[in-house]
LUMRO-484349 format. One record per residue (C-alpha): residue in three letters; y, x, z. Coordinates in Angstrom, 2 decimals, always signed. Each point is the difference from the previous one (the first is absolute). Example, Ala and Ser with C-alpha at 12.3 -4.5 7.8 and 13.67 -1.06 7.14 Angstrom:
R gumar       Y       X       Z
R   Ala   -4.50  +12.30   +7.80
R   Ser   +3.44   +1.37   -0.66
REM end
This chain:
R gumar       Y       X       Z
R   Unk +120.88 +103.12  +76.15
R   Unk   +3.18   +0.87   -2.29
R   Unk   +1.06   -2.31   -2.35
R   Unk   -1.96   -0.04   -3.70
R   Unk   +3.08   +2.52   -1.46
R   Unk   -1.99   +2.87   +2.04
R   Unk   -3.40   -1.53   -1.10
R   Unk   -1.21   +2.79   -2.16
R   Unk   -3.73   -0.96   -0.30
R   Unk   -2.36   -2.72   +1.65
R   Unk   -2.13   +3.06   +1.05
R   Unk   +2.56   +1.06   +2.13
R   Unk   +1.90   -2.16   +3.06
R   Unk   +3.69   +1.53   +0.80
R   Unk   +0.99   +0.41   +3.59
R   Unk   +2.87   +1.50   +0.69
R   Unk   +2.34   +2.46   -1.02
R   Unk   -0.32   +3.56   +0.73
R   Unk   +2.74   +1.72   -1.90
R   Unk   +1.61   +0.73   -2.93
R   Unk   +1.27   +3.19   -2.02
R   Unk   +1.92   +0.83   -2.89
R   Unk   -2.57   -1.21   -2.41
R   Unk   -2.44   -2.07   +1.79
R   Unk   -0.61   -2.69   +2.89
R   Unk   -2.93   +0.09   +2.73
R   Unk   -2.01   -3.05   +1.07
R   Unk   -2.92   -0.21   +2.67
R   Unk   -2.52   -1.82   -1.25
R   Unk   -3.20   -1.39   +0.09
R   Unk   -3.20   +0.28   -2.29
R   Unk   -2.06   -2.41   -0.48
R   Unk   -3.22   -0.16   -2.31
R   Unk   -3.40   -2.12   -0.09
R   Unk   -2.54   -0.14   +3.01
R   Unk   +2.79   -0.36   +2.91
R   Unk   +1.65   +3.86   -1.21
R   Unk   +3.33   +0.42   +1.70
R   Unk   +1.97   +3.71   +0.65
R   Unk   +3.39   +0.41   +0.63
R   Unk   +1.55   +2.25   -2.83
R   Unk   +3.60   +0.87   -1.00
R   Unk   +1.34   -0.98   -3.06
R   Unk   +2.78   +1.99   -2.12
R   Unk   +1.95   -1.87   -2.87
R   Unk   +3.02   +0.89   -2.22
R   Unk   +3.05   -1.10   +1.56
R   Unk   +1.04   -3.64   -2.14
R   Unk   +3.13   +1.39   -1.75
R   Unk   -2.10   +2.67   -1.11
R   Unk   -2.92   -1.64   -1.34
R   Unk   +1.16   -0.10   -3.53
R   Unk   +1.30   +3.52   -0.32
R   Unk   -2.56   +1.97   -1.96
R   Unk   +0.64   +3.38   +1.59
R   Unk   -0.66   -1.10   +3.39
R   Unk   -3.28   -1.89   -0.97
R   Unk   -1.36   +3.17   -1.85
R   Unk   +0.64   +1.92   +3.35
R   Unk   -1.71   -2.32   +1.85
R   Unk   -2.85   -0.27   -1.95
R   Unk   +0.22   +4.10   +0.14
R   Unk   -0.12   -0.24   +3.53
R   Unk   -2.92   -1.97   -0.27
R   Unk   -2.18   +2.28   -2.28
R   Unk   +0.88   +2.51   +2.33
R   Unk   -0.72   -0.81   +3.29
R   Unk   -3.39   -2.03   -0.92
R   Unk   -1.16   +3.45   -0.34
R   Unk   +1.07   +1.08   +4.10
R   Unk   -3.15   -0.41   +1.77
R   Unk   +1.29   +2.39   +3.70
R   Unk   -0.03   -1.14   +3.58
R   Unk   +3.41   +0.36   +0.29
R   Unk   +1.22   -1.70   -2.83
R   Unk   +0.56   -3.87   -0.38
R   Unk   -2.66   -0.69   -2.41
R   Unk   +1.05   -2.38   -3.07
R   Unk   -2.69   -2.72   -0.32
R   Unk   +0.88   -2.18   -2.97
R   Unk   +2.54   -0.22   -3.19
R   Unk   +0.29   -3.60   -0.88
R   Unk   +2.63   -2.39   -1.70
R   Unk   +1.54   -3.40   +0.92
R   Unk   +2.80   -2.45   -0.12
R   Unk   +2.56   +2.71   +1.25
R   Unk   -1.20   +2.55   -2.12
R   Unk   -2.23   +3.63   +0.86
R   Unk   -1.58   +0.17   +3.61
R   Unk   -1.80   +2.35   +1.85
R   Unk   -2.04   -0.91   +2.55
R   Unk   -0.09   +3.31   +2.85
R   Unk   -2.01   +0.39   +3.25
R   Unk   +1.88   -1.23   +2.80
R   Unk   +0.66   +2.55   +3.23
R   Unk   +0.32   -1.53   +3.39
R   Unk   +2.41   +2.26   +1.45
R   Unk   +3.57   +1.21   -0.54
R   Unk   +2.46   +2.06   -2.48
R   Unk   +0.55   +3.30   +1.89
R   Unk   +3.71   -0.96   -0.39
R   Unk   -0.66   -2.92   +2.41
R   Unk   -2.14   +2.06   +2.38
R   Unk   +2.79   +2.38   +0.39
R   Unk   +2.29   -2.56   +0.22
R   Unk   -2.18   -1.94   +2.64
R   Unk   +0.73   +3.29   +2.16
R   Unk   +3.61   -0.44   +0.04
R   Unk   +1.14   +2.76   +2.73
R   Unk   -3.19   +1.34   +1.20
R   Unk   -0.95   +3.49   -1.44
R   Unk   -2.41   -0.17   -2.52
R   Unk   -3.38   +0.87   +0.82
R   Unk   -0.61   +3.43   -2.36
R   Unk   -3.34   -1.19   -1.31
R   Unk   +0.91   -3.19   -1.52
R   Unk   +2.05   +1.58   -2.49
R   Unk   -2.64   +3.31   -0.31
R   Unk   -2.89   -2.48   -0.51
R   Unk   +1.95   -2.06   -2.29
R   Unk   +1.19   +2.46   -2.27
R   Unk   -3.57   +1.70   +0.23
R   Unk   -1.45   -3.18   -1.47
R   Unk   +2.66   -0.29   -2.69
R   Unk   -0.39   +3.75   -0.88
R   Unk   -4.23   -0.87   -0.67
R   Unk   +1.21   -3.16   -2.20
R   Unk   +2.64   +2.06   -2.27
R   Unk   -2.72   +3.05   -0.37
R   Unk   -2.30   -3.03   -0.94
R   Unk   +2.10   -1.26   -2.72
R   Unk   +1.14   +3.39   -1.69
R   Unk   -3.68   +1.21   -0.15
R   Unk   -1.60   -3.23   -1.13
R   Unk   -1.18   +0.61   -3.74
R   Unk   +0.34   -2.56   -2.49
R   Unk   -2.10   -1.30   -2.95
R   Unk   +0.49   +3.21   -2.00
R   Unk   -1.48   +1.85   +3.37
R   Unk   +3.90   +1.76   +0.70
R   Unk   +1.63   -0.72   +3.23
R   Unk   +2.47   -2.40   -0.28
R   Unk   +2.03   +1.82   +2.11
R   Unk   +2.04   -3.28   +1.04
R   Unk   +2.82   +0.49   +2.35
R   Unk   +1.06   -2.84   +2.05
R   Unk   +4.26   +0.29   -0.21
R   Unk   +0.51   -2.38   +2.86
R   Unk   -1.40   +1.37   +3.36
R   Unk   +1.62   -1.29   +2.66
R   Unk   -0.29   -2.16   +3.31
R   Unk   +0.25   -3.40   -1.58
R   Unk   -3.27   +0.93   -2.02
R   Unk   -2.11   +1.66   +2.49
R   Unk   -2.03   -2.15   +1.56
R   Unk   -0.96   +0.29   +3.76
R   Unk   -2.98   -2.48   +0.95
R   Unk   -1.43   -1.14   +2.47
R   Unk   -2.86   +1.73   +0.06
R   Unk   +1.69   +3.20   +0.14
R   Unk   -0.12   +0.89   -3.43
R   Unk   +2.90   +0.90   -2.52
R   Unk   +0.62   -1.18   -3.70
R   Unk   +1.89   +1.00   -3.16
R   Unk   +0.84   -3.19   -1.65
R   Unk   +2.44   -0.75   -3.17
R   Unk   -0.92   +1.94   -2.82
R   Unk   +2.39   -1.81   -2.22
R   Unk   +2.38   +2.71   -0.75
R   Unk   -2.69   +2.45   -0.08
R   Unk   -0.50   +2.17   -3.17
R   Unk   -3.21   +1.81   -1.06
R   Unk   +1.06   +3.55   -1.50
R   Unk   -3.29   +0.54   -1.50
R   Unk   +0.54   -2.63   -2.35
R   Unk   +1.17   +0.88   -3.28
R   Unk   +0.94   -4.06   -0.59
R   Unk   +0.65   -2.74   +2.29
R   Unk   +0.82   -3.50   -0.42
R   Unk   +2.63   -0.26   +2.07
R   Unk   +3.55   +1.36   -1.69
R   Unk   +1.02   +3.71   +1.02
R   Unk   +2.23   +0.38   +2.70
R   Unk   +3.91   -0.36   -0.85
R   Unk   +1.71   +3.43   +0.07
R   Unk   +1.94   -0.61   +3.03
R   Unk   -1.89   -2.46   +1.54
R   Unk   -1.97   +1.09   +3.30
R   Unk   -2.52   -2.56   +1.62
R   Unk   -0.95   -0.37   +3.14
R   Unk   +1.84   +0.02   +2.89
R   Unk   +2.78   +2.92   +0.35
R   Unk   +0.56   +1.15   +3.49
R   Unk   -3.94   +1.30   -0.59
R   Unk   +0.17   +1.01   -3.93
R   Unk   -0.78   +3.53   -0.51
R   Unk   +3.04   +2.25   -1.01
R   Unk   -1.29   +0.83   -3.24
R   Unk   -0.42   -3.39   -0.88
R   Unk   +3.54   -0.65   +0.61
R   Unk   +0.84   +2.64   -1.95
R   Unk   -1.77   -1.83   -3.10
R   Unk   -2.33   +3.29   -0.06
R   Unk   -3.66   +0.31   -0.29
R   Unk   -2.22   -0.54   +3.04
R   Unk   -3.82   +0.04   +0.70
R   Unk   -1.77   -1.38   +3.44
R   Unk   +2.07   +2.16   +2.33
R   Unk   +3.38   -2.87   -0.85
R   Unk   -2.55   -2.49   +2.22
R   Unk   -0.64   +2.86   +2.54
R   Unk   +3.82   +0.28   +0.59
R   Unk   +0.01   -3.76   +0.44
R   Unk   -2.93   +0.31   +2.64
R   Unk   +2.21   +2.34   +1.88
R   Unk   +2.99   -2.22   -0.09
R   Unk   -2.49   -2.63   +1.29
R   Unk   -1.31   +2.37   +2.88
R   Unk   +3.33   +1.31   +0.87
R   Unk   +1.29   -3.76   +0.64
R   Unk   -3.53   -0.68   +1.89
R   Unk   +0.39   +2.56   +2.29
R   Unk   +3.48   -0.44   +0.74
R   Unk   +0.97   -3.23   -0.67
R   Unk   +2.70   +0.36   -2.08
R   Unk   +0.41   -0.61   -3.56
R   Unk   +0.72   +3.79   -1.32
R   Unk   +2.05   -0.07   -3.00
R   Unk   +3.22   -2.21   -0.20
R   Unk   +2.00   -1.60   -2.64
R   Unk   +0.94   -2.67   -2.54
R   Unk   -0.92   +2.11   -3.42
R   Unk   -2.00   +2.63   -1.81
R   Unk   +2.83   +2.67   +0.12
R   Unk   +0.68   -0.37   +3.90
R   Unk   -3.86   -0.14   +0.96
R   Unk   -0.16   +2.94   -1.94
R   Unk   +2.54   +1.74   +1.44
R   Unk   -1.69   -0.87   +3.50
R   Unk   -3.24   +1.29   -0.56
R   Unk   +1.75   +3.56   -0.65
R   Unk   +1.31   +0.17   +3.60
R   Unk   -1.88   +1.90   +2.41
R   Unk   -2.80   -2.43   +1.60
R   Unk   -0.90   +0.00   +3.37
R   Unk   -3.51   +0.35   +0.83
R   Unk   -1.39   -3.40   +1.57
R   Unk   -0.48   +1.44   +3.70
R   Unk   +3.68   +0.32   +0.31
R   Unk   +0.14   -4.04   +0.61
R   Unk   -3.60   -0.20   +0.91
R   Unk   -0.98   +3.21   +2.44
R   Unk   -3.64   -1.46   +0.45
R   Unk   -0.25   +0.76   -4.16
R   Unk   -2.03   +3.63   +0.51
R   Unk   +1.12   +2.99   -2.25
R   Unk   -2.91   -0.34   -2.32
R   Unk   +0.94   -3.02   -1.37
R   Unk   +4.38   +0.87   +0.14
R   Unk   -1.65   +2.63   -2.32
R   Unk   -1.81   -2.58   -2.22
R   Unk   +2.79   -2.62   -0.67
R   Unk   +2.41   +2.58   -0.55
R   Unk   -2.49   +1.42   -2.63
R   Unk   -0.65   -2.81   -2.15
R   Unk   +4.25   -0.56   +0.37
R   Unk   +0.51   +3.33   -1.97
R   Unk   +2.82   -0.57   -2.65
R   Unk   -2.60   +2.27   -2.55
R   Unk   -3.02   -1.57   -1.12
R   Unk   -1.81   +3.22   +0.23
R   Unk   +0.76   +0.53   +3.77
R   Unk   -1.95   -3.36   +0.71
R   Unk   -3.44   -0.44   +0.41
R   Unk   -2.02   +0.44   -2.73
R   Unk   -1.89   -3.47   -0.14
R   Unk   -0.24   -3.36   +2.28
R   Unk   -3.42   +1.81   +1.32
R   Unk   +1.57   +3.15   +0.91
R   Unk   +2.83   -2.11   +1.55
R   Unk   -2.75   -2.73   +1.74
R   Unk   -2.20   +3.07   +1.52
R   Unk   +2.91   +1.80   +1.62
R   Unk   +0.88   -3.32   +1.86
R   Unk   -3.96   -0.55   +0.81
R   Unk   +0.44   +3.40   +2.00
R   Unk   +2.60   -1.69   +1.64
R   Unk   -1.37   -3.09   +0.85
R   Unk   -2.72   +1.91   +1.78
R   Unk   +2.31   +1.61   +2.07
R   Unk   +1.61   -3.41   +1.21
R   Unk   -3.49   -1.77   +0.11
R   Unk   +1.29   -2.87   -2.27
R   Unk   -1.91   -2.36   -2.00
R   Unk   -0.23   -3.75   -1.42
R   Unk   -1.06   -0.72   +4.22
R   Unk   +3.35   +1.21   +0.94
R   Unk   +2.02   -1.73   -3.06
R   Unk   -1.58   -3.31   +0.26
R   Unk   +0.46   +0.29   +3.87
R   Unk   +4.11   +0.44   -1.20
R   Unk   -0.50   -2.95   -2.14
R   Unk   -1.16   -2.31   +2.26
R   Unk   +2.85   +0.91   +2.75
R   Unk   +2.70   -0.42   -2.55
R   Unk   -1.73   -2.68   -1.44
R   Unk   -2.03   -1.72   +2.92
R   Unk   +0.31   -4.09   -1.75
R   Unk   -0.73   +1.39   -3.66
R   Unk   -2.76   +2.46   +0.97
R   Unk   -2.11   -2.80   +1.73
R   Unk   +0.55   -2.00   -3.05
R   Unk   -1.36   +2.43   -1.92
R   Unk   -2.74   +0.44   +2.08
R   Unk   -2.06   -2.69   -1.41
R   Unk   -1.20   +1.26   -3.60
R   Unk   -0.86   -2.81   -2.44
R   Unk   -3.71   +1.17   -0.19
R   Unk   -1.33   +1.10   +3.81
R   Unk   -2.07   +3.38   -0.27
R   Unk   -2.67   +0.94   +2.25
R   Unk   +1.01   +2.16   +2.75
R   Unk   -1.27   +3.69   -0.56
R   Unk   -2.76   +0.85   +1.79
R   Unk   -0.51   +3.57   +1.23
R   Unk   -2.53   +2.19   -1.47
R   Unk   -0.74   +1.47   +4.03
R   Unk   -1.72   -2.66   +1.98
R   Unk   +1.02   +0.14   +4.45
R   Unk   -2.67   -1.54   +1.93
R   Unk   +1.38   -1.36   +3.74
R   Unk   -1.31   +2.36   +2.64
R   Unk   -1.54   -2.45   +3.13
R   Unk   +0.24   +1.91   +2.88
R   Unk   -2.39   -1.56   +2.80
R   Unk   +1.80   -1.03   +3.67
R   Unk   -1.96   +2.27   +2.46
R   Unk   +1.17   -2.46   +2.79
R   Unk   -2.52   -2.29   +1.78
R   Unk   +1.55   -3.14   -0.98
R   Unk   -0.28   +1.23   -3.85
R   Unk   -0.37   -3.35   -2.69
R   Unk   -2.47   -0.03   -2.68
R   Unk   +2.26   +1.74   -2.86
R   Unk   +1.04   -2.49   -2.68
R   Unk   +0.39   +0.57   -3.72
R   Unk   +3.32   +2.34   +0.11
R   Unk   +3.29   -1.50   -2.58
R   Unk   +0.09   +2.43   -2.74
R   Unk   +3.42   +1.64   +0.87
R   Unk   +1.04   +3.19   -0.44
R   Unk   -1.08   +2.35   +2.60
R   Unk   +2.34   +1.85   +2.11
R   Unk   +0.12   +3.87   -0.91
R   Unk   -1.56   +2.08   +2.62
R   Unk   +2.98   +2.45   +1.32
R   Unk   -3.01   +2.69   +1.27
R   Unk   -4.51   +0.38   -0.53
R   Unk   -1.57   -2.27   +3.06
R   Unk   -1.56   +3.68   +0.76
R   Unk   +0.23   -1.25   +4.16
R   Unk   -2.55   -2.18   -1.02
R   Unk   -2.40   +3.25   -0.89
R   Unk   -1.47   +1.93   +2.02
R   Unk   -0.86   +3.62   -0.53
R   Unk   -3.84   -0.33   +0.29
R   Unk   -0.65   +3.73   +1.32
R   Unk   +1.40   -1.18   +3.47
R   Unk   +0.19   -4.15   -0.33
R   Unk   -3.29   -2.02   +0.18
R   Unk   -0.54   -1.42   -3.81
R   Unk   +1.04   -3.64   -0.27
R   Unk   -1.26   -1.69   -2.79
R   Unk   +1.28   -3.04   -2.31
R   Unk   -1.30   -3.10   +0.56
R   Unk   -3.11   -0.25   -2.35
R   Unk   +0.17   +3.66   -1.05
R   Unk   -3.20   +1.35   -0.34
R   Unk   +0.76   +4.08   +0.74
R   Unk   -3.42   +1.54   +0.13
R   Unk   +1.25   +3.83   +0.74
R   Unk   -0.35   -0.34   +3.79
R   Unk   -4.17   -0.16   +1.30
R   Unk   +0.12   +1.45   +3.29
R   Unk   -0.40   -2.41   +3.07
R   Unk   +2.99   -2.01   +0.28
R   Unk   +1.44   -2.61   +2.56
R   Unk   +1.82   -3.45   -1.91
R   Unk   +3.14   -0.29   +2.37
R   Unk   +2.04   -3.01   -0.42
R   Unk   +3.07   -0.24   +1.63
R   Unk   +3.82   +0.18   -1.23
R   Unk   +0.65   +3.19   +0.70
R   Unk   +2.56   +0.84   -2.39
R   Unk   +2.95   -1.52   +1.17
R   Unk   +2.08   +1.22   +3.29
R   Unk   -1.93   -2.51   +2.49
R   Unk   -3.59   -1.11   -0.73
R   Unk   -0.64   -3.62   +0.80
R   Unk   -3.18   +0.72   +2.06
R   Unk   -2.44   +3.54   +0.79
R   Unk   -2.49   +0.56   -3.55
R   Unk   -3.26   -1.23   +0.33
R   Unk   -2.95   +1.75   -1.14
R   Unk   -3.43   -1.21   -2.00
R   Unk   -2.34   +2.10   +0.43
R   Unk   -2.35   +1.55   -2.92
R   Unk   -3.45   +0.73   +0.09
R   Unk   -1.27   +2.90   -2.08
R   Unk   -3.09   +0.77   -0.39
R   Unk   -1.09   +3.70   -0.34
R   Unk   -2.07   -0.48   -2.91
R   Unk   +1.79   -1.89   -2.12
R   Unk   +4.01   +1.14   +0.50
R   Unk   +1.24   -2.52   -2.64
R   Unk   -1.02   -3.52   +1.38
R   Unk   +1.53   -0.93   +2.90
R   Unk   -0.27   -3.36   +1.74
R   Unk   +3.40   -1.12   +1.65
R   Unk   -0.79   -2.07   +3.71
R   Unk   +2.67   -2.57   +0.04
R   Unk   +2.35   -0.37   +3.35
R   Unk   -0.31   -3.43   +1.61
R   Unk   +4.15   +0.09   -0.79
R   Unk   +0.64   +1.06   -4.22
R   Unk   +3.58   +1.14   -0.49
R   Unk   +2.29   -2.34   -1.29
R   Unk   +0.61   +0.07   -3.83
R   Unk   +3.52   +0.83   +0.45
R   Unk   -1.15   +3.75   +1.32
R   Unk   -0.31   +2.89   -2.00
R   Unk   -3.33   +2.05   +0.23
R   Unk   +0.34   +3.79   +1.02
R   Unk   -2.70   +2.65   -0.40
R   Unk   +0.10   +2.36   +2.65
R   Unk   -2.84   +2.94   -0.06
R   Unk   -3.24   -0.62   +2.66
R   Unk   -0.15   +1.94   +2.96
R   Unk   -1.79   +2.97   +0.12
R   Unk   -3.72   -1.10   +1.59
R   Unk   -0.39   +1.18   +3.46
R   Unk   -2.62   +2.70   +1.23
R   Unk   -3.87   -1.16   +0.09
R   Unk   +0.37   -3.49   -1.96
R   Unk   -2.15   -0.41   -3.27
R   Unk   -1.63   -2.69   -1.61
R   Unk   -2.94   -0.25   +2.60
R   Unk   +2.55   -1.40   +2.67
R   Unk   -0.43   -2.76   -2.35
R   Unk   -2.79   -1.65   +0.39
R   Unk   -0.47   -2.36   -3.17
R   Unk   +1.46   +2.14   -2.20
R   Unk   -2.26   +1.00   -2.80
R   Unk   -1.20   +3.35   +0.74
R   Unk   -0.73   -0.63   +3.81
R   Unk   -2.57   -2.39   -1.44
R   Unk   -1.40   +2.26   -2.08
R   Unk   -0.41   +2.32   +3.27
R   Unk   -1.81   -2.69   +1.72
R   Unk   -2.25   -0.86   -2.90
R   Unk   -0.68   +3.62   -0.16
R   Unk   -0.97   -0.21   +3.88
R   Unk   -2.44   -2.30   -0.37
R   Unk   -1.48   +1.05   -2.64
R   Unk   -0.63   +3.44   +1.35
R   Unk   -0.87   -1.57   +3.08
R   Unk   -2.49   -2.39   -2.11
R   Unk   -1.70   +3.39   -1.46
R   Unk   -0.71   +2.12   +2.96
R   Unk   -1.99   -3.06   +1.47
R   Unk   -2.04   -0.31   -3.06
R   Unk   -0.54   +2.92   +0.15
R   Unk   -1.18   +0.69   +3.48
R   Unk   -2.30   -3.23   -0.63
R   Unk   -1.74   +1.87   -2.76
R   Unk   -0.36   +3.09   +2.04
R   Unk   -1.59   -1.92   +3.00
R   Unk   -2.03   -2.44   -1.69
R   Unk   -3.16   +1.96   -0.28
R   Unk   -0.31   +0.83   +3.68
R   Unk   -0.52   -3.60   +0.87
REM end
């Protein structure tokens, strides 16, 4: 913990020191509160000499009533305004990940990979349409531009998402009063090797100053290179109206699409730019598509630039639940058709390989192939005289000739059968066949079987007759006697 000067409230545990800037100091920290509540948060103070200047605490707390309002995915959200021993704090989500400025840094030689700074830029363009278009009380748009985009304060995290932070020099134009002081005439803020011209001019400026600082940032993402160079206003200036050179003249991987976007939002007149941070955002969504680049892919950077910092990361202070998919695979259990099969045991739900072409070798076409049913099927559709055949005979060798089981129909009753049992049943691990019944051979019928039903009907018949025509001849000779 740093010493009690940093303590600014017993709510609040200082870690270490982030950064400063020209107005304020940065602290990690760590948030406590009552059941066992703990997060790690960032905490921004007024720099000590400063603390007792008026001016600079008004802007602060201007800040403050600002961003409390910024409620975007890609923008650092402000969680709390309080007050301690060293003065006005606020208390900001904390990012696991890294300034762009570092990321590009972390590169050193290598060429930059052309979607970090597209997806970057994307997600600051969203933010700064966010924050000109958010109404406030009164129901008007704010229209708050941001006057400080630049590496330093977009964040790249870890989980491949990218953040506008530090509002504190930004200034709502929608306001008609403010309680922070004007801006001095001559005074710019932010930084200026990515200040708008106009703004160095001291002229009048609307959303599209920010969207010539997102191209300064893109240009110096996709090359590398910091773009505009000098120690002043008047010799930045003087830069930016020299011819630029598109990004793909450092980079060749950058595709013309987006040379064509960077070089747009670098116009010296406003009025050539793009018209908004959406219209700016959905041009470099096109192409992002194009590329195939996403968080996956940025957070995959991250981690290789990164590899120590990402796995700390990693561990969020409150686990989530994994997401489950809405589509549900069940294991397909294939059984062995050799003779030395296992019972199958319960298969270990993994993912199941994907099947490169349709099993259709294990169909047959059943206007030439015998039908072979599933085990335990019960397909009705076939009632003429059939033969059970079991045997493997699907394979290239069969183990051993099929044996039959023979099937007595009767004639007058085609749907009962009785099946005679060999002395030898097939082994389990056989499939069953159905092959059609031979054709019956010339003079057989069901009288060549003697205990079959109708043959003892025949011989019943017989005897009765038989019992008749000697009653009969009894009655006829019985009176001659």
């Amino acid at each position: 913990m740093i010493g009690s000067r940093f303590v600014v409230s017993a709510e609040y545990e200082l870690i270490e020191k982030l950064g400063e800037g020209g107005m304020g100091e940065v602290y990690k920290a760590r948030q406590r509160g009552p059941g066992g509540f703990s997060r790690i948060v960032v905490i921004k103070q007024i720099l000590p000499d400063l603390v007792d200047d008026e001016r600079f605490t008004e802007m602060f707390l201007s800040e403050a009533q600002l961003t409390a309002r910024l409620q975007h995915p890609n923008i650092v959200q402000v969680l709390n305004l309080g007050h301690g021993p060293s003065g006005y704090f606020l208390a900001i989500e904390y990012v696991a990940g890294r300034p762009l400025s570092e990321v590009i840094a972390a590169l050193g030689e290598r060429q930059p990979p052309v979607g970090l700074g597209a997806f970057a830029v994307r997600d600051v363009c969203r933010a700064l349409a966010y924050a000109y278009e958010l109404p406030g009380d009164d129901g008007k748009p704010l229209q708050l531009v941001h006057r400080d985009v630049s590496p330093s304060n977009v964040m790249i995290g870890f989980d491949g998402v990218a953040r506008l932070l530090d509002f504190g020099v930004a200034k709502s134009l929608g306001q008609a009063r403010q309680r922070a002081p004007a801006t001095e005439i001559g005074v710019v803020k932010g930084k200026l090797w990515y200040t708008a011209p106009e703004r160095l001019a001291s002229a009048r400026f609307d959303q599209r100053a920010d969207l010539f600082s997102a191209g300064v940032v893109l240009h110096e993402a996709l090359t590398g290179a910091r773009l505009f160079k000098g120690d002043g206003a008047t010799e930045i200036a003087a830069t930016m109206h020299q011819p630029i050179a598109p990004p793909s003249r450092s980079n060749p991987a950058v595709p013309p699409a987006l040379d064509r976007i960077c070089l747009r939002a670098l116009e010296l007149d406003p009025t050539k730019r793009f018209a908004s941070g959406r219209q700016m955002a959905a041009a470099l969504d096109q192409v992002l598509f194009e590329l195939k680049w996403g968080a996956s892919e940025l957070a995959t950077l991250m981690s290789a630039l990164f590899p120590g910092a990402a796995v700390e990361a990693a561990a969020p202070a409150t686990p989530r639940a994994p997401l489950e998919s809405k589509s549900t695979t069940m294991p397909l259990e294939v059984p062995r058709r050799d003779s030395q099969a296992t019972p199958a045991t319960p298969a270990t739900p993994t993912t199941p390989p994907t099947p490169t072409t349709p099993a259709a070798a294990t169909f047959e076409d059943r206007t030439t192939a015998p039908f072979r049913p599933r085990p335990g099927a019960g397909d009705e559709t076939d009632r003429q005289p059939i033969l059970f055949t079991a045997g493997d005979t699907t394979g290239p060798t069969a183990p051993e000739p099929p044996r039959s089981i023979p099937i007595e129909i009767d004639l007058d009753d085609t749907t009962a059968a009785r099946v005679a049992e060999p002395a030898s049943a097939p082994s389990s691990d056989h499939e069953w066949t159905v092959d059609p019944a031979p054709p019956p051979t010339s003079g057989s019928n069901a009288l060549t079987k003697p205990w079959s039903r109708g043959g003892r009907l025949l011989l019943v018949g017989a005897l009765l007759l038989l019992a008749a025509v000697g009653a009969l001849a009894a009655t006829l000779l019985w009176p001659h006697r």
